[in-house]
MDTraj code that builds the backbone (N, CA, C; nanometers):
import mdtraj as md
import numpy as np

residues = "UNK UNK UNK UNK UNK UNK UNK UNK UNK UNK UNK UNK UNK UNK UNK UNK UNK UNK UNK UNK UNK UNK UNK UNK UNK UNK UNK UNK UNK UNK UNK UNK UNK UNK UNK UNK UNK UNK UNK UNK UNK UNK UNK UNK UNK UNK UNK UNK UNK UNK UNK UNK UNK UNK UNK UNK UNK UNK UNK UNK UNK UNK UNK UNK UNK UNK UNK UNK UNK UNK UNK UNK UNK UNK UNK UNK UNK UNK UNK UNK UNK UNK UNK UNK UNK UNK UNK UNK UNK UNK UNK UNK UNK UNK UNK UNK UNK UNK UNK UNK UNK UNK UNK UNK UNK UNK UNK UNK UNK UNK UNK UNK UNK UNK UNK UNK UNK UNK UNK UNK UNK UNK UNK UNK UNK UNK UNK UNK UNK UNK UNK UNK UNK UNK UNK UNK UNK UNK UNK UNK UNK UNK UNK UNK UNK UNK UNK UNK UNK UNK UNK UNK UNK UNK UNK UNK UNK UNK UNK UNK UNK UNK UNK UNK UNK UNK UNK UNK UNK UNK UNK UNK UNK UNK UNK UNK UNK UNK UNK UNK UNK UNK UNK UNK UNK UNK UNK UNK UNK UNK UNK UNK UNK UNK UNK UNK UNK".split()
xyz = np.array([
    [11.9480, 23.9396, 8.8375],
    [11.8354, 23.9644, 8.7479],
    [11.8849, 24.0351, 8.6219],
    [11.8278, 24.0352, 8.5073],
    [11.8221, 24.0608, 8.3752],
    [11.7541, 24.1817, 8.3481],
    [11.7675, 24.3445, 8.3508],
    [11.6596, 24.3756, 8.2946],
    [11.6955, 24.4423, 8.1364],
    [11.5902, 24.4426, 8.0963],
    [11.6263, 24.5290, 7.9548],
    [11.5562, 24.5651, 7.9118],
    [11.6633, 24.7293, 7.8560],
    [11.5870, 24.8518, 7.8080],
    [11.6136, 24.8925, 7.6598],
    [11.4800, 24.9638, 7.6312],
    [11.4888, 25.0143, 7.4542],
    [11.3882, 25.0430, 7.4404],
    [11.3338, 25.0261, 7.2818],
    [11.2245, 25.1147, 7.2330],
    [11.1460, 24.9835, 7.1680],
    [11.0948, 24.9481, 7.0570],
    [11.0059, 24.8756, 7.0141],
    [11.1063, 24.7220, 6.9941],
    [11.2078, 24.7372, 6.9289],
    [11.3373, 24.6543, 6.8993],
    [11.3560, 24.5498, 6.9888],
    [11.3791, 24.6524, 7.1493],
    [11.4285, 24.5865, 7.2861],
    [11.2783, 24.4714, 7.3329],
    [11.1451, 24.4809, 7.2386],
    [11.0607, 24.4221, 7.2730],
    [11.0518, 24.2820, 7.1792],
    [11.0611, 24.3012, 7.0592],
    [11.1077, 24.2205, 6.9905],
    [11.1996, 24.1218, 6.9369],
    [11.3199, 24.1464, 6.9848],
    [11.4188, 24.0870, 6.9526],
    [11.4569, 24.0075, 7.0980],
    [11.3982, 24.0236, 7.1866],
    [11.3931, 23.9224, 7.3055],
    [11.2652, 23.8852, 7.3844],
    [11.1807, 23.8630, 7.2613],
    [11.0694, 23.7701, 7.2691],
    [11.1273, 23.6352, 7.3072],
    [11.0290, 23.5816, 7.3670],
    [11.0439, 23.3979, 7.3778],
    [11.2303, 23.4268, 7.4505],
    [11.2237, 23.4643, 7.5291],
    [11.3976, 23.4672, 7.5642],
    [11.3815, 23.3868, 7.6946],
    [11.4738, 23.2862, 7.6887],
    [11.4279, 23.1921, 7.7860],
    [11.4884, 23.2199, 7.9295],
    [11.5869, 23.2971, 7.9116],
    [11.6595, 23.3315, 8.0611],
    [11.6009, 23.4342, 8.1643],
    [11.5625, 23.3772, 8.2732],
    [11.4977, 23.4702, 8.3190],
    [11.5344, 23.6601, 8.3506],
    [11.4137, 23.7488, 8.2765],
    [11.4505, 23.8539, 8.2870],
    [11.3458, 23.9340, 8.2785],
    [11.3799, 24.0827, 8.2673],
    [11.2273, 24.1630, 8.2543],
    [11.2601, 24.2718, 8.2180],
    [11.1500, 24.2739, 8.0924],
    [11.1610, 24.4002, 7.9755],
    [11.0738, 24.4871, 8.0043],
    [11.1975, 24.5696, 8.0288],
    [11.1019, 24.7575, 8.0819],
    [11.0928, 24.8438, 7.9320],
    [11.0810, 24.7532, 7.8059],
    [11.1038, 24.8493, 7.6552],
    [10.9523, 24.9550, 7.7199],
    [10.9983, 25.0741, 7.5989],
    [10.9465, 25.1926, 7.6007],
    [10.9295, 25.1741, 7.4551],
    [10.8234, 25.1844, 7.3856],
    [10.8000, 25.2156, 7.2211],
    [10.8530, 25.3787, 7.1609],
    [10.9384, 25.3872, 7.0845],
    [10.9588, 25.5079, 6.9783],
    [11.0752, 25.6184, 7.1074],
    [11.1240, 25.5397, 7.1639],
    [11.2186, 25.6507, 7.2754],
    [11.3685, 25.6069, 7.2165],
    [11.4126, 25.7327, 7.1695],
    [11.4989, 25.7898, 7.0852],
    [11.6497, 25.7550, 7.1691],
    [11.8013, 25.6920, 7.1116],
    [11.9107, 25.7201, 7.1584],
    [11.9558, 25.8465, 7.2710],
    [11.9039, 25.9454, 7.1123],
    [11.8890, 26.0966, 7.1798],
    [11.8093, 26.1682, 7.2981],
    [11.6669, 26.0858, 7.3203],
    [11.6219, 26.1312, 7.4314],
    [11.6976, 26.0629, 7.5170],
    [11.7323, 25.9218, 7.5066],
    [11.8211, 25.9169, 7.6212],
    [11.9542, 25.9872, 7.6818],
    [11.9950, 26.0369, 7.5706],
    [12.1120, 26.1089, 7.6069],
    [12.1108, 26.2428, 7.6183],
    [11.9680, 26.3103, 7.5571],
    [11.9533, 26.4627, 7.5930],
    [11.9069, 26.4501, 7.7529],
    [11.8286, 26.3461, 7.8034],
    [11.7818, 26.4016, 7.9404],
    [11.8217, 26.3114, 8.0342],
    [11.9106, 26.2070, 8.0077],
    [12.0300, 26.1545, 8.0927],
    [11.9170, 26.0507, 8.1844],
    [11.8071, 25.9952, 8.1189],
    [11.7601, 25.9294, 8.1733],
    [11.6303, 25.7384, 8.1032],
    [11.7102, 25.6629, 8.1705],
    [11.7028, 25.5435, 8.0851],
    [11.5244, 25.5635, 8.1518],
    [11.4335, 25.5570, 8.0312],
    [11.2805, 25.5246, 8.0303],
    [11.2538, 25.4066, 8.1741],
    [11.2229, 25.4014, 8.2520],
    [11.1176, 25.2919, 8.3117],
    [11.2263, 25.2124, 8.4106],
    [11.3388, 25.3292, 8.4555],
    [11.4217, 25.2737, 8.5185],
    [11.4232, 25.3065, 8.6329],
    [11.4575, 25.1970, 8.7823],
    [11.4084, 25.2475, 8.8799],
    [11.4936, 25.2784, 8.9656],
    [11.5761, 25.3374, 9.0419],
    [11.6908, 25.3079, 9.1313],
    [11.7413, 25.2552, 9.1642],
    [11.5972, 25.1784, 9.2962],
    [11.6531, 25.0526, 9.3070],
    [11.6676, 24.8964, 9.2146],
    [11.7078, 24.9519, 9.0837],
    [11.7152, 24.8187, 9.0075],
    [11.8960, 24.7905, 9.0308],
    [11.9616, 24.9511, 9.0285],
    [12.0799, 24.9620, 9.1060],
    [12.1440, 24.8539, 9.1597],
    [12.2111, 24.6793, 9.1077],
    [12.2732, 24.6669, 9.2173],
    [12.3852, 24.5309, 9.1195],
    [12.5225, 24.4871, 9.2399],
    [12.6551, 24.4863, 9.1154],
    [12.6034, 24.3276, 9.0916],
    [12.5137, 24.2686, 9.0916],
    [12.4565, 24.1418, 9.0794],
    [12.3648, 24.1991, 8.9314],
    [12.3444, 24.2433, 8.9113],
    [12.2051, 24.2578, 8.8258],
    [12.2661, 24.2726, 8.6920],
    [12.2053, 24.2523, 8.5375],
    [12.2973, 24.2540, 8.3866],
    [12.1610, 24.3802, 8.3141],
    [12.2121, 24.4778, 8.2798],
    [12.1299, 24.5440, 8.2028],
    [12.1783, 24.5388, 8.0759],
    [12.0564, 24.5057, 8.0027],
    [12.0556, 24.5297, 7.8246],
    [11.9770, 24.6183, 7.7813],
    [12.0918, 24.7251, 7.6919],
    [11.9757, 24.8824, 7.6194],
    [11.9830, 24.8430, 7.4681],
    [11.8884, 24.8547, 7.4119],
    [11.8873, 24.8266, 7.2788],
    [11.7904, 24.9881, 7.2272],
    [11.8841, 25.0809, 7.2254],
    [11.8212, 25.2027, 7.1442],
    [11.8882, 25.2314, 7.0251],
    [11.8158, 25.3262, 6.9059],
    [11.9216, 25.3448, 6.8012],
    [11.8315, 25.3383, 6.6532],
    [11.7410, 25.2815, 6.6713],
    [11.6790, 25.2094, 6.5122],
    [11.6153, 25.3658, 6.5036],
    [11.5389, 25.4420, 6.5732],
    [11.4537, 25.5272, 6.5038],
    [11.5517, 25.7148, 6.4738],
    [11.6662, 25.7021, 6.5655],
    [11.7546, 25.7996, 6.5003],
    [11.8681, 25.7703, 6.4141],
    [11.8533, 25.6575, 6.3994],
    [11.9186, 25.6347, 6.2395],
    [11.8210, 25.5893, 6.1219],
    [11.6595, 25.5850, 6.1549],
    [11.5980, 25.6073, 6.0071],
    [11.5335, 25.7386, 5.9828],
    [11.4750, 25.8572, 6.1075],
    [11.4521, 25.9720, 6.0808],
    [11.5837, 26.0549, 6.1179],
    [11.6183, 26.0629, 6.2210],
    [11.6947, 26.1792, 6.3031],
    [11.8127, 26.2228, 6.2675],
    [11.8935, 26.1082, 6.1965],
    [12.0662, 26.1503, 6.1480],
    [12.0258, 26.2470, 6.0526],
    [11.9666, 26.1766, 5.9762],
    [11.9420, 26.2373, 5.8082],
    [11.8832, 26.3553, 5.8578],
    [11.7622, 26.4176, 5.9394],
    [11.7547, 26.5248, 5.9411],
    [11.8255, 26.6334, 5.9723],
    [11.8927, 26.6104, 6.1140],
    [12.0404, 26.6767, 6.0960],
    [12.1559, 26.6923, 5.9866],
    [12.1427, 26.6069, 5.8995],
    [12.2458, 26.5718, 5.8028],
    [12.2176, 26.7265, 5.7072],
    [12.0536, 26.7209, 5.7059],
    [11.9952, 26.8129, 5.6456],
    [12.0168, 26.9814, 5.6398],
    [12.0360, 26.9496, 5.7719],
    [12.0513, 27.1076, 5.8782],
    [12.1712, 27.1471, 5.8583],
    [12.2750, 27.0377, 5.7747],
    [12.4131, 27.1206, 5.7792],
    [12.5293, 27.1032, 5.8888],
    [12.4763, 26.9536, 5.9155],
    [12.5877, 26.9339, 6.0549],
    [12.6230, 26.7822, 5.9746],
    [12.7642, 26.7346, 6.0319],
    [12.8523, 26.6989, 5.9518],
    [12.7778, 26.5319, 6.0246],
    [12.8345, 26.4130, 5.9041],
    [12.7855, 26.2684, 5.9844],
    [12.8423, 26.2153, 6.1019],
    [12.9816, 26.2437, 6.0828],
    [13.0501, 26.2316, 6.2080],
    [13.0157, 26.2863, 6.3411],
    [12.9993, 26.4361, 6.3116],
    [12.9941, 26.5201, 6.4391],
    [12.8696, 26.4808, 6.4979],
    [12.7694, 26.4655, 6.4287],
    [12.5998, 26.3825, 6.4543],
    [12.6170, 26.2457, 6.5491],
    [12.6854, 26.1622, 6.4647],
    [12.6898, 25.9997, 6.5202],
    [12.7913, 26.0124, 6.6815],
    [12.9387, 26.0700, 6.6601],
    [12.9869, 26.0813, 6.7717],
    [12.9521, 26.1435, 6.8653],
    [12.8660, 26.2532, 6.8586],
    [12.8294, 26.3320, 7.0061],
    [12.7141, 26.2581, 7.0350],
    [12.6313, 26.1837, 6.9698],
    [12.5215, 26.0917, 6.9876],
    [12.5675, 25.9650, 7.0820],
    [12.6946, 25.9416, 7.0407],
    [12.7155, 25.7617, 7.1051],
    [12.7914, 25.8162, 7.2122],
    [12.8240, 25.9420, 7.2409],
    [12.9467, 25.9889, 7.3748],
    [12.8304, 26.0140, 7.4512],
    [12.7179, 26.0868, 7.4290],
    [12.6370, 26.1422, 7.5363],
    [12.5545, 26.0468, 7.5982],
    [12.5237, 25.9369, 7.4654],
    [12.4335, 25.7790, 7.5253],
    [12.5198, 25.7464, 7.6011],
    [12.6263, 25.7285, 7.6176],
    [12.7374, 25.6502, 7.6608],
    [12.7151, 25.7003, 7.8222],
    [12.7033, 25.8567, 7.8191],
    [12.7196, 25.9254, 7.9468],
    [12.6457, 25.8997, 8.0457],
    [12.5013, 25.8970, 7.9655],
    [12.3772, 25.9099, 8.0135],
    [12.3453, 25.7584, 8.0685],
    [12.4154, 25.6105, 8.0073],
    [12.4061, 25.5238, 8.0725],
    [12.4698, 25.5123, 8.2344],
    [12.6044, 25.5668, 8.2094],
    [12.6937, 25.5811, 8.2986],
    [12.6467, 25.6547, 8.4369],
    [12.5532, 25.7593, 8.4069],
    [12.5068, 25.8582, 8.5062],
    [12.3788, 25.7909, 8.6050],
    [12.3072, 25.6819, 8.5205],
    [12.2134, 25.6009, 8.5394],
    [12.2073, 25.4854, 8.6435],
    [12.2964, 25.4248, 8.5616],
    [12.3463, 25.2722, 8.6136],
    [12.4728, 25.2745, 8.6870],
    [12.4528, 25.3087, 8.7684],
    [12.5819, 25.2717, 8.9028],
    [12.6354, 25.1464, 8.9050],
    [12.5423, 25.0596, 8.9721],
    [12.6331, 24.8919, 8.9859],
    [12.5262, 24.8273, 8.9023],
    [12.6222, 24.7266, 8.8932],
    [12.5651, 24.6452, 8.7870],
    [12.7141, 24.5589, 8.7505],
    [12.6421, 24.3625, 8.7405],
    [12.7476, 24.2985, 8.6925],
    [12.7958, 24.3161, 8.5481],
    [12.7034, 24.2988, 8.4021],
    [12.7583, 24.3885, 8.2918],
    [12.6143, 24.4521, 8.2321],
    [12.7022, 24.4826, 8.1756],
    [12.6208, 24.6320, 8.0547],
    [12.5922, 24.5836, 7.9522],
    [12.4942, 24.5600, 7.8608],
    [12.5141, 24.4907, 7.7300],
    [12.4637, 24.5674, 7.6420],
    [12.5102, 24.6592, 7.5139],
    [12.4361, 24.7194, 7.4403],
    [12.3976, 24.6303, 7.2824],
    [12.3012, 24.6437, 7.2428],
    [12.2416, 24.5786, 7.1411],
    [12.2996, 24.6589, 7.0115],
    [12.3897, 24.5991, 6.9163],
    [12.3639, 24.6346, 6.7768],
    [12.2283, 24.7183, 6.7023],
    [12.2007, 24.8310, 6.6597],
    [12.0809, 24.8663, 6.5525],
    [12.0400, 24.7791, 6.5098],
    [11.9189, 24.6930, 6.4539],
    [11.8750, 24.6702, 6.3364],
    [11.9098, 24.7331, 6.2215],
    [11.9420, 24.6524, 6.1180],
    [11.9517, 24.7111, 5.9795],
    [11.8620, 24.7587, 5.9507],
    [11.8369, 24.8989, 5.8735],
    [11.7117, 24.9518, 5.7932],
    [11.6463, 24.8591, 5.6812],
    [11.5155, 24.9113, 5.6909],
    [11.4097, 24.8441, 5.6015],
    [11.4822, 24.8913, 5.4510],
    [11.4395, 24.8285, 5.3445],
    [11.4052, 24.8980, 5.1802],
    [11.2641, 24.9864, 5.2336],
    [11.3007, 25.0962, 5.2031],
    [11.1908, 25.1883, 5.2189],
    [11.1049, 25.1183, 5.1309],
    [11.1388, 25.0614, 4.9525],
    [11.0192, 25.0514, 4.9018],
    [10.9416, 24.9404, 4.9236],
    [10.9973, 24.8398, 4.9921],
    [10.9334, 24.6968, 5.0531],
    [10.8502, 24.7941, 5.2026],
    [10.8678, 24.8525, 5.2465],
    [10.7641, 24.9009, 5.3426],
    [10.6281, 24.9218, 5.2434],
    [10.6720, 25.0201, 5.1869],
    [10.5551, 25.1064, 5.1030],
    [10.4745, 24.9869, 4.9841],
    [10.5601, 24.9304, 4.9560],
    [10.4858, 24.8546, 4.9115],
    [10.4028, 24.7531, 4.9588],
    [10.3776, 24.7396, 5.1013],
    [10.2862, 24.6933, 5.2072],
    [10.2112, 24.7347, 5.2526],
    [10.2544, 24.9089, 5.2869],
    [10.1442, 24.9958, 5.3539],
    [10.1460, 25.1339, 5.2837],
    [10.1973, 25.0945, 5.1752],
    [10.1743, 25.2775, 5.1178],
    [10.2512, 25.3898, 5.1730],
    [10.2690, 25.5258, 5.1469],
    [10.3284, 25.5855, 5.1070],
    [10.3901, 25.6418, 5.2610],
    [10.5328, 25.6411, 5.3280],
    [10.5265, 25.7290, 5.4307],
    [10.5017, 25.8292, 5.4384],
    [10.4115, 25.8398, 5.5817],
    [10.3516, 25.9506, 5.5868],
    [10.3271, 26.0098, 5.7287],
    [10.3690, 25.9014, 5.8233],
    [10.3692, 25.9205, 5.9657],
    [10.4622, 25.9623, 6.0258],
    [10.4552, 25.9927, 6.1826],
    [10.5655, 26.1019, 6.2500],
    [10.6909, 26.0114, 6.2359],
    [10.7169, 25.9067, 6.1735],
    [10.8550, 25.8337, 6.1616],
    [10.8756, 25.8220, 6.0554],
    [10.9180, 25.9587, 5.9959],
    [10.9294, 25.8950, 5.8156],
    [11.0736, 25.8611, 5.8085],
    [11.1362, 25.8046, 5.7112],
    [11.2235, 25.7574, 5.6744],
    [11.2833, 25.8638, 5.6008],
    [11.4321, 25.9184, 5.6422],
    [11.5058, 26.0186, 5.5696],
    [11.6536, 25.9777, 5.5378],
    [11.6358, 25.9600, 5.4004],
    [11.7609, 25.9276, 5.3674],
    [11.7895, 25.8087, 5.2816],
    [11.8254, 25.7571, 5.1961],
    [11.8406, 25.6703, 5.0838],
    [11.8458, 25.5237, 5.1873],
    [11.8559, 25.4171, 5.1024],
    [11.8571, 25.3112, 5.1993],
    [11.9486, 25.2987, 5.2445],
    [12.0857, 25.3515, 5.1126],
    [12.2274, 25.3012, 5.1143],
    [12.2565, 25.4120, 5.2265],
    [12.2283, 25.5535, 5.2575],
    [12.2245, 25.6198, 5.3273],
    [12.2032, 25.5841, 5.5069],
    [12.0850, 25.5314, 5.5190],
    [12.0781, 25.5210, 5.6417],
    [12.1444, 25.3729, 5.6501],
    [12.2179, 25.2777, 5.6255],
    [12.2941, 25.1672, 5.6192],
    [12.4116, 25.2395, 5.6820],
    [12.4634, 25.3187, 5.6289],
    [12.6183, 25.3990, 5.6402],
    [12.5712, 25.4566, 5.8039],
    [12.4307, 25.5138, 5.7984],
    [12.4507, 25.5785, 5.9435],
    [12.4615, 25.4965, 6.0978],
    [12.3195, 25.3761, 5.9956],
    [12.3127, 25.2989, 6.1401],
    [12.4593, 25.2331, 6.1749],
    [12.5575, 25.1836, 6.0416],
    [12.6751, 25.0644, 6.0439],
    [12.7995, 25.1985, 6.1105],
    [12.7578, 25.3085, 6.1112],
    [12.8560, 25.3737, 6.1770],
    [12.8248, 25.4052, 6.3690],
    [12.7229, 25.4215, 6.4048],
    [12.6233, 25.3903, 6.5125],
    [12.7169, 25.3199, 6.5787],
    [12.6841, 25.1406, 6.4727],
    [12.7263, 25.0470, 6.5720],
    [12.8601, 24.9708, 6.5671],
    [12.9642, 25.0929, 6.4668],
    [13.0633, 25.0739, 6.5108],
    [13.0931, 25.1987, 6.6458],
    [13.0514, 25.2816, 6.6652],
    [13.0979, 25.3769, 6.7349],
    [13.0395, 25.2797, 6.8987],
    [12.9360, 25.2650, 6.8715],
    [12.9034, 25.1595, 7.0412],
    [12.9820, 25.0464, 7.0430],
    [13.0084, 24.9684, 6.9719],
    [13.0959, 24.8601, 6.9658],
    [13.2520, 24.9616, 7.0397],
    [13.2989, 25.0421, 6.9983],
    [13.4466, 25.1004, 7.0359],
    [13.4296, 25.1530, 7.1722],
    [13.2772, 25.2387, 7.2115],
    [13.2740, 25.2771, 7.3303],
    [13.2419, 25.1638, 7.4620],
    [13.2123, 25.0991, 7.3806],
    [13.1410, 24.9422, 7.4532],
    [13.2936, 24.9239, 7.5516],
    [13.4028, 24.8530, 7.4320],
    [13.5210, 24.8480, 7.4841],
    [13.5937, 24.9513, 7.5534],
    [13.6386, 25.0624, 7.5618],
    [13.6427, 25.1697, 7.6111],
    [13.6147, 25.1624, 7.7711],
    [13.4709, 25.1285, 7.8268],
    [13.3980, 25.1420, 7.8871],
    [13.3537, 25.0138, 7.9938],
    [13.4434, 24.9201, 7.9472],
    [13.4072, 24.7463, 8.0020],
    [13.2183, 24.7555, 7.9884],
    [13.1893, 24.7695, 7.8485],
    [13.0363, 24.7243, 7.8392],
    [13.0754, 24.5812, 7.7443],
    [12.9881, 24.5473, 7.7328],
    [12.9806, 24.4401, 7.6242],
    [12.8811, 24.4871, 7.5100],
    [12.8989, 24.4116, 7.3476],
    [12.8310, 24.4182, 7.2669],
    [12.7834, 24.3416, 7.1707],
    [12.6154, 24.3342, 7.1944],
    [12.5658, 24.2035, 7.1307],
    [12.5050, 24.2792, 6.9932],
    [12.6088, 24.1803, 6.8709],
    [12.6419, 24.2441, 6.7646],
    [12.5679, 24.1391, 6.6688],
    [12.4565, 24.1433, 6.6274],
    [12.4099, 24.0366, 6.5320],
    [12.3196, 24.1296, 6.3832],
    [12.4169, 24.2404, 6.3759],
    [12.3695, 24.3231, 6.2653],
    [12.3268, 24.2084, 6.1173],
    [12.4778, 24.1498, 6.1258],
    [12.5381, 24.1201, 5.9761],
    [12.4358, 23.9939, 5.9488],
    [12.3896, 23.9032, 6.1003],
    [12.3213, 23.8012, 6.0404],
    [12.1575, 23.8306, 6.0116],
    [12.1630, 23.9929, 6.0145],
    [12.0240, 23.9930, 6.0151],
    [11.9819, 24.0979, 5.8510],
    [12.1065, 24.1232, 5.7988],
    [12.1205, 24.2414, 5.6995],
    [12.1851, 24.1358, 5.6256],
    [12.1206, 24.1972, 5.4128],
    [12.1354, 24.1484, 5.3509],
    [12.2404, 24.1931, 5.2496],
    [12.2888, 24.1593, 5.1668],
    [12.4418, 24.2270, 5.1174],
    [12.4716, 24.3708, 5.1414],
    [12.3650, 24.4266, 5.0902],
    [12.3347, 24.5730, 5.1212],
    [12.3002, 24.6128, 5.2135],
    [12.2966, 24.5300, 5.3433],
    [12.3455, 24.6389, 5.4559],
    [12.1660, 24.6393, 5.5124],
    [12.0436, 24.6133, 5.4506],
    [11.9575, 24.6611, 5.4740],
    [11.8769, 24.5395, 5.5190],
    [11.7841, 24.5562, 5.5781],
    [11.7174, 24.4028, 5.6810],
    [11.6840, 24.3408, 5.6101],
    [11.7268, 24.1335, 5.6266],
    [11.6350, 24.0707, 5.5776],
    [11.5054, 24.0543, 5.5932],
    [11.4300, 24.1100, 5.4716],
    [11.2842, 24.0845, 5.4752],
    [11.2238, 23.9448, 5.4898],
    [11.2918, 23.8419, 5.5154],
    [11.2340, 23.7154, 5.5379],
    [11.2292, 23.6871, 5.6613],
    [11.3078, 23.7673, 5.7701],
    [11.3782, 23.7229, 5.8971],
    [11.2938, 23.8916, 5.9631],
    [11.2168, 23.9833, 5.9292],
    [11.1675, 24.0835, 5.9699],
    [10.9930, 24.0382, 6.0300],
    [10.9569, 24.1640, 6.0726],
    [10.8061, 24.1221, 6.0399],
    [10.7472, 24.2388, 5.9874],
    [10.7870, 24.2529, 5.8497],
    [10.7433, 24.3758, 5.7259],
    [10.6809, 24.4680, 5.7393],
    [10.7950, 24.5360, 5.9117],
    [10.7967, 24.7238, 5.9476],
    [10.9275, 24.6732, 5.9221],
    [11.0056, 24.7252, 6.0454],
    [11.0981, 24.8137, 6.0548],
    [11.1895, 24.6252, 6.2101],
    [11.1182, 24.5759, 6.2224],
    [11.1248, 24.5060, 6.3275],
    [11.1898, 24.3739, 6.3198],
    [11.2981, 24.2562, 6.3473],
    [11.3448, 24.1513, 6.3620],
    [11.2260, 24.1059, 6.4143],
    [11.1516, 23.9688, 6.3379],
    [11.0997, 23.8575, 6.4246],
    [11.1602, 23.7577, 6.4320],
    [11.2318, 23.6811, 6.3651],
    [11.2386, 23.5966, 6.3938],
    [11.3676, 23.6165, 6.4633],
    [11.3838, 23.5694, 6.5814],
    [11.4654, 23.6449, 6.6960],
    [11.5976, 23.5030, 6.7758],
    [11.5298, 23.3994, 6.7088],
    [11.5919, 23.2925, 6.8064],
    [11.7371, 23.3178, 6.7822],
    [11.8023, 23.3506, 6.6799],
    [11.9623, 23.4176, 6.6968],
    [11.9913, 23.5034, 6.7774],
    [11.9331, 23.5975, 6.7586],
    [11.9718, 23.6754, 6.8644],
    [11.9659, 23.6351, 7.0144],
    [11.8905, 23.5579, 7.0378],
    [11.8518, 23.5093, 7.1606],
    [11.9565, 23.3880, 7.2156],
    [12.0238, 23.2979, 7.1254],
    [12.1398, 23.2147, 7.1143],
    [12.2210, 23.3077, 7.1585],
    [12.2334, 23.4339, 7.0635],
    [12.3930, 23.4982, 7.1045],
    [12.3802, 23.5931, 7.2439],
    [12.2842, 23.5905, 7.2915],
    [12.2618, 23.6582, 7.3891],
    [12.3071, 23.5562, 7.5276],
    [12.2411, 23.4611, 7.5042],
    [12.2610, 23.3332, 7.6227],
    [12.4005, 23.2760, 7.5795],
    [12.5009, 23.3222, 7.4772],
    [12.6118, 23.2677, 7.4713],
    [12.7249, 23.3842, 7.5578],
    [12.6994, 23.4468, 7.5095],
    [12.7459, 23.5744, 7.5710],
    [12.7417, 23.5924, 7.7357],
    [12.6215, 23.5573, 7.7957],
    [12.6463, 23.5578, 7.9112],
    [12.6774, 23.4069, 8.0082],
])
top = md.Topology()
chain = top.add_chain()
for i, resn in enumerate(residues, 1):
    res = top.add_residue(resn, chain, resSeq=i)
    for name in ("N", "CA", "C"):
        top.add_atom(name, md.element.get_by_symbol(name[0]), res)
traj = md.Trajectory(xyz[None], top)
């Protein structure tokens, strides 16, 4: 069995996914909560077993609020992103016992803040956006090089479809989004997913 975990992303980006599986996504649950409390959202024990493929797709909402606010506080980008992807890393590890593979999902590229706002007006909700566009580009593209290295490290695998979904600048195509923060149109990802396994 297939299951897979994340936040709004992990719901979206494996819509219409034809291989049989089942999405335990959690909306707005943070890298960091996973790795501050060492526990994957909606996961059950017995999902536990070396037959079964889990996919986590966390990451999009602490690289458009959470880096930058730390960034803020005076703690360095590095020291932020690496103790972030070592402790996710841990917290999968502490979780998932057996299992045939591990698959972690690439970030989504960040929105143009001003193509949001210019849809829905001014941020203003508990997910604001901190940090230039070119800014959170650098945080998320460092993210998912740091999971990509721990991936290997770790015999996980990594389903990496940043670049076909980000536009020179690093930031989401708005044609290929659905004008938040979200990939719709998904059937790539969903190719490289069923190629992969």
């Amino acid at each position: 069995m297939i299951y897979i975990f994340g936040d709004s992303h992990a719901n979206f980006n494996f819509k219409k996914l034809e291989i049989p599986h089942i999405n335990k996504y959690e909306n707005s649950i943070t890298m960091y909560r996973i790795s501050r409390d060492k526990k994957i959202f909606n996961f059950d024990i017995n999902y536990n077993d070396k037959n079964n493929i889990f996919i986590l797709h966390y990451g999009e909402v602490d690289c458009r609020c959470h880096i930058g606010k730390q960034i803020l506080l005076g703690r360095s980008l590095e020291e932020i992103c690496n103790n972030l992807v070592i402790e996710y890393i841990d917290a999968i590890k502490k979780v998932i016992l057996k299992y045939n593979k591990i698959i972690l999902c690439s970030i989504t590229p960040p929105i143009k803040k001003k193509l949001y706002e210019q849809k829905y007006g001014q941020v203003t909700h508990e997910f604001p956006f901190i940090g230039e566009d070119n800014e959170r580009v650098l945080y998320t593209k460092l993210i998912n090089k740091l999971l990509k290295e721990y991936c290997i490290k770790n015999n996980f695998y990594f389903l990496d479809v940043y670049d076909y979904y980000s536009e020179e600048d690093g930031t989401l195509n708005y044609e290929l989004s659905d004008k938040t923060v979200h990939i719709e149109k998904n059937e790539y990802i969903n190719y490289k997913l069923t190629e992969l396994l």
